[in-house]
C-alpha positions in Angstrom: 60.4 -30.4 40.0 58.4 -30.0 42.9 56.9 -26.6 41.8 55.9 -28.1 38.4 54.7 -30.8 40.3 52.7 -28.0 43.0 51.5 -26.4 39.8 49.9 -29.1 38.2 47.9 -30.1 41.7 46.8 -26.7 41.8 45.1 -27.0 38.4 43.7 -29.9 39.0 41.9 -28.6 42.2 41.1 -25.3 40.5 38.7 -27.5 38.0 35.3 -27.2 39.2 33.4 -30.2 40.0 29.8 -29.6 40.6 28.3 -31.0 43.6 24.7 -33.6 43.6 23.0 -30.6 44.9 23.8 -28.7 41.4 23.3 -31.1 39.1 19.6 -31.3 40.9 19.2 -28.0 40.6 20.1 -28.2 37.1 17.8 -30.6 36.6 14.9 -29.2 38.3 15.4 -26.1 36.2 15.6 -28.0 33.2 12.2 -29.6 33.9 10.8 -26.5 34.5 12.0 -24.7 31.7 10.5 -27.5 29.2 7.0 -27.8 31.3 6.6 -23.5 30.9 7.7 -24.5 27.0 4.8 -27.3 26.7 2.2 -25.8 28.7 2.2 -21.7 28.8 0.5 -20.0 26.2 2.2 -19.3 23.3 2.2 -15.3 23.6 4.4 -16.2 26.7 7.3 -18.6 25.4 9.5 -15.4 23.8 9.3 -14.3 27.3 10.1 -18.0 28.6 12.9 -18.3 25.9 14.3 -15.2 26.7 14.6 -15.0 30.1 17.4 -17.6 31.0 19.3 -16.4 27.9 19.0 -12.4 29.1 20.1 -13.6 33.2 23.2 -15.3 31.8 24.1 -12.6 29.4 24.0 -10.1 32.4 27.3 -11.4 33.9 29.0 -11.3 30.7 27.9 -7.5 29.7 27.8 -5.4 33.1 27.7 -2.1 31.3 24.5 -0.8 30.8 24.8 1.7 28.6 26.2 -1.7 25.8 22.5 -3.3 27.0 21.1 0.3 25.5 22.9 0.1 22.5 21.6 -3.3 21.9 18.2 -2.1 22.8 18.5 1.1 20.5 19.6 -1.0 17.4 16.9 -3.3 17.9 14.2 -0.3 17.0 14.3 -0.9 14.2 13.1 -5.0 14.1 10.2 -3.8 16.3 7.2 -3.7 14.4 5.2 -6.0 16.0 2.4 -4.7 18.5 0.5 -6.4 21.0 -3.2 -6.5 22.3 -3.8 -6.5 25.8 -7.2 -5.9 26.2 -8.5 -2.6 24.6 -4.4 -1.4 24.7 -2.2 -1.9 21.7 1.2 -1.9 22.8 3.9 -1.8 20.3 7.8 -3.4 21.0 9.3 -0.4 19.9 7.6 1.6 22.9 8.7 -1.1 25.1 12.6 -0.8 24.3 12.1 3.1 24.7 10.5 3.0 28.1 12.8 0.0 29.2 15.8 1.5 28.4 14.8 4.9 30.3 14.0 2.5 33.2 17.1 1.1 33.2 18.7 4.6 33.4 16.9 5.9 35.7 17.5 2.3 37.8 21.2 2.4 37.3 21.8 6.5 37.9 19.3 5.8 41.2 20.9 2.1 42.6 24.8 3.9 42.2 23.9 7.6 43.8 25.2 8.8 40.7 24.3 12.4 40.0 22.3 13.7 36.9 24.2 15.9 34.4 23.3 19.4 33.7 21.4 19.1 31.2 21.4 22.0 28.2 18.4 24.7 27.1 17.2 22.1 24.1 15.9 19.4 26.8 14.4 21.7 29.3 13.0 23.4 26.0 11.2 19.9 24.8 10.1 19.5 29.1 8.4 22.8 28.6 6.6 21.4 25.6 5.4 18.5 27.4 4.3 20.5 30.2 2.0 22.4 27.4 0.8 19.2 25.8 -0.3 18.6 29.7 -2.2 21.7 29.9 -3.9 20.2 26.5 -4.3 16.8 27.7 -6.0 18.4 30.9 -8.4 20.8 29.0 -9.7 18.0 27.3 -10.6 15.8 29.8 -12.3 19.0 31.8 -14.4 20.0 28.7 -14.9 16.9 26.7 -16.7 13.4 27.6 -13.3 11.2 26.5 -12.4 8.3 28.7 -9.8 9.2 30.6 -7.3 6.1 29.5 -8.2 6.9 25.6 -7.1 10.9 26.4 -4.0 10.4 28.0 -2.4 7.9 25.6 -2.9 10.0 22.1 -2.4 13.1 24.0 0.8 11.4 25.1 1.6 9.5 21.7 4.0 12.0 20.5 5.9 12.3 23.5 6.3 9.1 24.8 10.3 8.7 23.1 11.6 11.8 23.6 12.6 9.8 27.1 15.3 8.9 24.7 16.7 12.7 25.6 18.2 12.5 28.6 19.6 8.8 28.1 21.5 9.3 25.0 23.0 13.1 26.3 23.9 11.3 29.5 25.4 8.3 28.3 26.5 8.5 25.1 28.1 12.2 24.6 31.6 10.8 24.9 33.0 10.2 21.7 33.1 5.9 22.3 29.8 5.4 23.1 28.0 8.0 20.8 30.3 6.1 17.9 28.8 2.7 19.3 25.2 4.3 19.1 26.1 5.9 15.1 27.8 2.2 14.1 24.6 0.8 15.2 22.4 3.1 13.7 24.0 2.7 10.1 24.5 -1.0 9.9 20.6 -0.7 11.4 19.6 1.5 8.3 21.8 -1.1 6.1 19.4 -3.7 7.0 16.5 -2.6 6.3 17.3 -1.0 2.9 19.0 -4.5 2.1 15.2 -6.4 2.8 13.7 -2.8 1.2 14.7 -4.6 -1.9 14.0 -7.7 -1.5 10.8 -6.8 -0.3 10.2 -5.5 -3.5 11.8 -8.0 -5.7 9.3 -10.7 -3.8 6.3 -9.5 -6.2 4.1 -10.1 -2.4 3.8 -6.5 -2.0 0.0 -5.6 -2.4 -0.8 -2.5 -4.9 -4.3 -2.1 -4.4 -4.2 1.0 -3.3 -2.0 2.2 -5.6 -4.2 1.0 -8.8 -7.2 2.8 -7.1 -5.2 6.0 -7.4 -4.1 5.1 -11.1 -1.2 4.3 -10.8 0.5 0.8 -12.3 3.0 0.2 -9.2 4.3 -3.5 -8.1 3.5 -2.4 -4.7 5.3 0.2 -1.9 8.2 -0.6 0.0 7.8 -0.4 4.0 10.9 -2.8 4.9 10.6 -3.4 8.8 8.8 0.1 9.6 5.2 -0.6 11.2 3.0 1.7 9.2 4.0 1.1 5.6 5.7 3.1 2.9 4.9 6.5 4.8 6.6 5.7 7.7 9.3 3.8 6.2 10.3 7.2 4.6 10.0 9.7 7.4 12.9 7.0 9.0 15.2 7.2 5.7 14.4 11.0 5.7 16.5 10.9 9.7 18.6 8.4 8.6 19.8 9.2 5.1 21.5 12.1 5.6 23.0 11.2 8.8 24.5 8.2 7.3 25.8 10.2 4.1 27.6 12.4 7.0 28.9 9.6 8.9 30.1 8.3 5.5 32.9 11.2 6.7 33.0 10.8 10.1 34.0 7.2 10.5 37.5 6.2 10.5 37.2 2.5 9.5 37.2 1.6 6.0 34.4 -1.3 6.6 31.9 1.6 8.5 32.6 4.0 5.6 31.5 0.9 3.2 28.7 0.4 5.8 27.2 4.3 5.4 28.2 4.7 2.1 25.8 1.8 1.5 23.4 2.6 3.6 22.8 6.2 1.7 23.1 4.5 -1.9 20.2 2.0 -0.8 18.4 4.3 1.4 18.1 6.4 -1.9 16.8 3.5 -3.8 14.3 2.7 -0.8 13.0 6.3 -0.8 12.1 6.1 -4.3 10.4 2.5 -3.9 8.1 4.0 -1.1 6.7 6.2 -4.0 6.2 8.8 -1.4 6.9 12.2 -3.1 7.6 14.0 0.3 10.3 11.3 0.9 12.0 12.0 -2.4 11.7 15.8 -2.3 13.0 15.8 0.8 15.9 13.5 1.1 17.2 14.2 -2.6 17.1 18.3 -1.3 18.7 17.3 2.4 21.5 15.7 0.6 22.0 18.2 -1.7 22.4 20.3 0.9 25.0 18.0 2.7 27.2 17.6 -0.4 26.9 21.8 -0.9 27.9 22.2 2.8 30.4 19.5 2.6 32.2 20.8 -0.8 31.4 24.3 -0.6 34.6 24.8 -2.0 34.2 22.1 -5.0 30.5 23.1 -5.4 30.7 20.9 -9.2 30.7 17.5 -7.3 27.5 18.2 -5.2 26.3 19.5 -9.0 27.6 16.3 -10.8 26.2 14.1 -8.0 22.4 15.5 -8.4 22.9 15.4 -12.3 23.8 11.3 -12.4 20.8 11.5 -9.9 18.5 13.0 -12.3 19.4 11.2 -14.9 18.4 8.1 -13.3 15.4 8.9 -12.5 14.5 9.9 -15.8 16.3 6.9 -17.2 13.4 5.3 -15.0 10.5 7.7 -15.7 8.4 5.1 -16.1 9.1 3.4 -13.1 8.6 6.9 -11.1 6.1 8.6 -12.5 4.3 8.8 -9.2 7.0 11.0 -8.0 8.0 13.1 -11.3 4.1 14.3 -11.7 5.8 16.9 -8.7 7.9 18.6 -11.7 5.9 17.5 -15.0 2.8 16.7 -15.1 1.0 19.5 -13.1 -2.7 17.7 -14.1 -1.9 14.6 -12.8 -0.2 15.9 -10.0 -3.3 18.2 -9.1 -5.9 15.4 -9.9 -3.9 12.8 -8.2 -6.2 11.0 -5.6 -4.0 11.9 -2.4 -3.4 15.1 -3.2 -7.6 15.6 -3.3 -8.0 13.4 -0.1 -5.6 16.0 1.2 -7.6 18.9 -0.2 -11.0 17.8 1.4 -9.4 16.5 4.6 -7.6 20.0 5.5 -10.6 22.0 4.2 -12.8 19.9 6.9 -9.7 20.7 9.6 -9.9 24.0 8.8 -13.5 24.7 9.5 -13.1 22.7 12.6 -10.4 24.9 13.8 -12.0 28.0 13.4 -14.9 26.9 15.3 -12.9 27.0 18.5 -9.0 27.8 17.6 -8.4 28.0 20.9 -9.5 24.5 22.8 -9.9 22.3 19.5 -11.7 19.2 19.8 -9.7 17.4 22.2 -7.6 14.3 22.6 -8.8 10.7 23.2 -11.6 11.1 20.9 -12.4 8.6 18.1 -11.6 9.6 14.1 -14.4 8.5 11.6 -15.0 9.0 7.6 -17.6 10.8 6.5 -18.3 11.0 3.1 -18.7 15.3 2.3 -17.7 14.9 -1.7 -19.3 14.1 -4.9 -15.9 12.6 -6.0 -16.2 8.7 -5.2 -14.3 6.8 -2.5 -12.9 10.7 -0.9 -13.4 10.6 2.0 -12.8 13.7 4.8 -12.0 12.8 8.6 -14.4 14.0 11.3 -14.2 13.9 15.1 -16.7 12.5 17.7 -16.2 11.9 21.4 -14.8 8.2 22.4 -17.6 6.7 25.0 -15.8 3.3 25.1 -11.3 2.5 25.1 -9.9 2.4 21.4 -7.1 0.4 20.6 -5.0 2.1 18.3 -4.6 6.2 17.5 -4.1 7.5 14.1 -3.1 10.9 12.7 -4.6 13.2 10.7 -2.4 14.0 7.2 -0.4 16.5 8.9 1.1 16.8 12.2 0.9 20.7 12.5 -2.6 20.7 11.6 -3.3 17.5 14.3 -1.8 19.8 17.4 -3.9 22.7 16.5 -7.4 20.9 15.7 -6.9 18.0 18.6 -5.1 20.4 20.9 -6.0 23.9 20.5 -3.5 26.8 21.4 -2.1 24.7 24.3 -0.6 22.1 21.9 0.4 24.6 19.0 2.7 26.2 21.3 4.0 22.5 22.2 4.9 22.2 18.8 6.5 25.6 18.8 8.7 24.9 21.4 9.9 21.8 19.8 10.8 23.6 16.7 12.7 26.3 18.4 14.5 23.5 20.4 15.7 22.3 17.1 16.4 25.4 15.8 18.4 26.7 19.2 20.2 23.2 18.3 20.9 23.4 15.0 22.5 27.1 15.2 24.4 26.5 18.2 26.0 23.2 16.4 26.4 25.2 13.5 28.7 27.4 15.4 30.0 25.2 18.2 29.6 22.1 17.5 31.8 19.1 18.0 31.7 17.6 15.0 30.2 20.3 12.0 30.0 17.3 9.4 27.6 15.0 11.5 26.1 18.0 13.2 24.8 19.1 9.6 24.1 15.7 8.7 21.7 15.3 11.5 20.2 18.7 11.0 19.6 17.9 7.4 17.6 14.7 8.3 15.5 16.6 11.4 14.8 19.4 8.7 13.3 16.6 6.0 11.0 14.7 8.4 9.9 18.0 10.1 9.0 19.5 6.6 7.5 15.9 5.5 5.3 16.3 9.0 3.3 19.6 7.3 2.0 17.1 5.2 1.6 14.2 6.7 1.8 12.6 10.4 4.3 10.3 11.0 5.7 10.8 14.3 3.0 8.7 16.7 4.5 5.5 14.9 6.6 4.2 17.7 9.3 3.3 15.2 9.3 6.7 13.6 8.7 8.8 16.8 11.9 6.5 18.5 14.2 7.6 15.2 13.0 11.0 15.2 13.6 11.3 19.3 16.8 9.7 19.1 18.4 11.6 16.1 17.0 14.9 17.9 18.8 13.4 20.8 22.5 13.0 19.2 22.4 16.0 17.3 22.2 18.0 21.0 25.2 15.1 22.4 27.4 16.7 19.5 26.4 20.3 20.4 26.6 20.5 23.9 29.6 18.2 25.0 28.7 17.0 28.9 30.0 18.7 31.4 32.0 16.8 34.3 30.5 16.1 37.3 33.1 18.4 39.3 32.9 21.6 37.3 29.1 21.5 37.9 29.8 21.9 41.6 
């Protein structure tokens, strides 16, 4: 009786009674927490909302690598962009450079040492170091503010800090699963409010009724950038997902992926961008081939029912079937002709001086050089005063050549043969083939959209594109541990 009776005392002094001094404290913070509310401007109260919710998490969720999880899946909600002065600073940017921070913090703070990293990431450094040499010429040989050159010549670059985090510390099979689940629920969403987006009847189709075309407007879900952008991320994330669709083990993630492909499809083909529907219907073609080599009719049967809902739907996308059909209308079609005049007007630049180009930092203008009305072909002056916000020309390839000269094209190179040295090796070695492929597949459709377009300096595309790269080298070169690379 007398332990029960012990017991029972001990609980009762285990309950924690706060002292006056904390309940003041409370208070005070209290006070102060509704005075920052009332009387900070209203660009700061996230931050002020946050703040107290973010220090209390931390003692719940020590491990970092969960906060970068959390941090990765919310790319994809980032679309807004700040102004701070001349600088436009968009969320997604801040999540990539905060989580590198953090790594770098936590692999500093706990002496822990670095992995060896493989060929692919010193390949992508060596890139960089090119896009340097670029960013350098320029400001020795052109009048570009300094702050104007380094951020576009940087704008490409900037999430491939993503490389070293996600090969560090999620190559084991948990966490890189953690990262994959998050990435497909991630796609999930934003086909799910794809739809709905274009079920509202609130999507402008302006531009698309200047071109000819009777659209009810273009999909973009949560991508900054609109429909273009929206489908270089289903062209990364498509495939994956169809592969993951094999890879996951749980019944409710298979639902997930499964789901994730069927709407990303549908998504693709709301964007009305024909590179996204050439090149995700090919990718996943591909998949299905590699995937049922052995039963090649259900990859066959698959793109037939696929075909024969689009045609069941001709009318609906006509934008996209002018590709196979209707060569005039595909020919006279008003961005094919913007893209005409615009890569003519490159070219000449280019050949002027192939070697040094025009340089970064400098500000993009239209000048009319056609009879055809509102064409329009994109020429290049010098910026003498900080611009917010950097575009791309149509076409990435053509961009690192004209802006960058030689310097940049072979930054570009080397990033290809990084993804090629990749995609062999996983091909081979890898270890997991189905996802490896799956990963490939969505690298190769964005990087054959980017001939054509430019898509990449969107911070929500270029975080996608970085991190997908990223996983795809996790499951080809497994990390080594720390004591065989003594």
């Amino acid at each position: 009786m007398n332990s029960v009776a012990d017991h029972c005392n001990y609980k009762e002094q285990a309950i924690f009674r706060p002292s006056t001094r904390t309940w003041v404290l409370v208070f005070l913070a209290t006070i102060a927490f509704f005075a920052a509310y009332l009387f900070l401007p209203a660009q700061l109260l996230p931050a002020v909302i946050a703040a107290p919710v973010l220090i209390v998490s931390l003692f719940y969720i020590s491990d970092p690598r969960a906060w970068g999880v959390l941090l990765l899946g919310l790319v994809a909600f980032s679309s807004k962009s700040f102004s701070f002065g001349p600088l436009q600073l968009s969320v997604a940017t801040v999540i990539v450079v905060g989580l590198f921070l953090l790594y770098l913090t936590v692999k500093v703070s706990s002496f822990s040492t670095f992995p060896r990293f493989p060929l692919p990431i010193y390949l992508i450094c060596a890139a960089y170091v090119f896009q340097l040499a670029s960013l350098f010429l320029s400001l020795y040989q052109h009048g570009n503010l300094v702050g104007n050159t380094i951020r576009e010549a940087n704008k490409i670059f900037i999430c491939a800090l993503l490389l070293p985090v996600v090969y560090d510390w999620y190559n084991d099979g948990k966490w890189r699963m953690r990262v994959l689940k998050t990435i497909s629920f991630a796609l999930l969403c934003m086909t799910i409010y794809g739809i709905v987006q274009y079920n509202s009847g609130q999507l402008s189709a302006l531009g698309d009724d200047a071109s000819g075309y009777n659209l009810s407007g273009r999909v973009y879900s949560s991508i900054e950038g609109g429909p273009n952008p929206y489908s270089g991320v289903l062209e990364l994330l498509v495939p994956a997902a169809l592969a993951l669709f094999f890879t996951f083990k749980e019944k409710k993630w298979k639902i997930i992926a499964m789901a994730g492909v069927i709407l990303g499809i549908q998504n693709v083909l709301l964007t009305f961008s024909r590179g996204g529907f050439l090149t995700v219907t090919l990718t996943l073609f591909v998949f299905l081939l590699h995937r049922y080599r052995h039963k090649v009719w259900i990859p066959i049967l698959s793109l037939t029912i696929f075909i024969g809902v689009i045609v069941a739907n001709a009318d609906e996308f006509k934008r996209q079937l002018t590709v196979f059909g209707d060569v005039n209308s595909f020919v006279m079609d008003s961005s094919i002709l913007h893209r005409y005049i615009s890569y003519k007007g490159y070219w000449n630049e280019i050949v002027k001086d192939p070697v040094n180009g025009v340089g970064w930092g400098g500000r993009e203008y239209f000048h009319s050089r056609s009879a055809l009305y509102s064409f329009w072909e994109v020429r290049h002056e010098d910026s003498i005063e900080k611009i917010e916000y950097f575009g791309g020309l149509n076409s990435l390839v053509i961009e690192m050549q004209l802006k960058g000269g030689i310097l940049s094209s072979i930054s570009l190179l080397l990033i290809l043969v990084a993804a090629v040295v990749t995609s062999v090796k996983a091909l081979k070695t890898g270890s997991d083939k189905n996802l490896g492929v799956g990963l490939i597949c969505g690298l190769a459709a964005f990087g054959a959209h980017q001939i054509f377009d430019n898509l990449i300096p969107w911070p929500q595309v270029g975080a996608y594109f970085w991190l997908v790269f990223a996983l795809l080298i996790s499951v080809t070169y497994p990390k080594q541990p720390v004591e065989l690379q003594q």
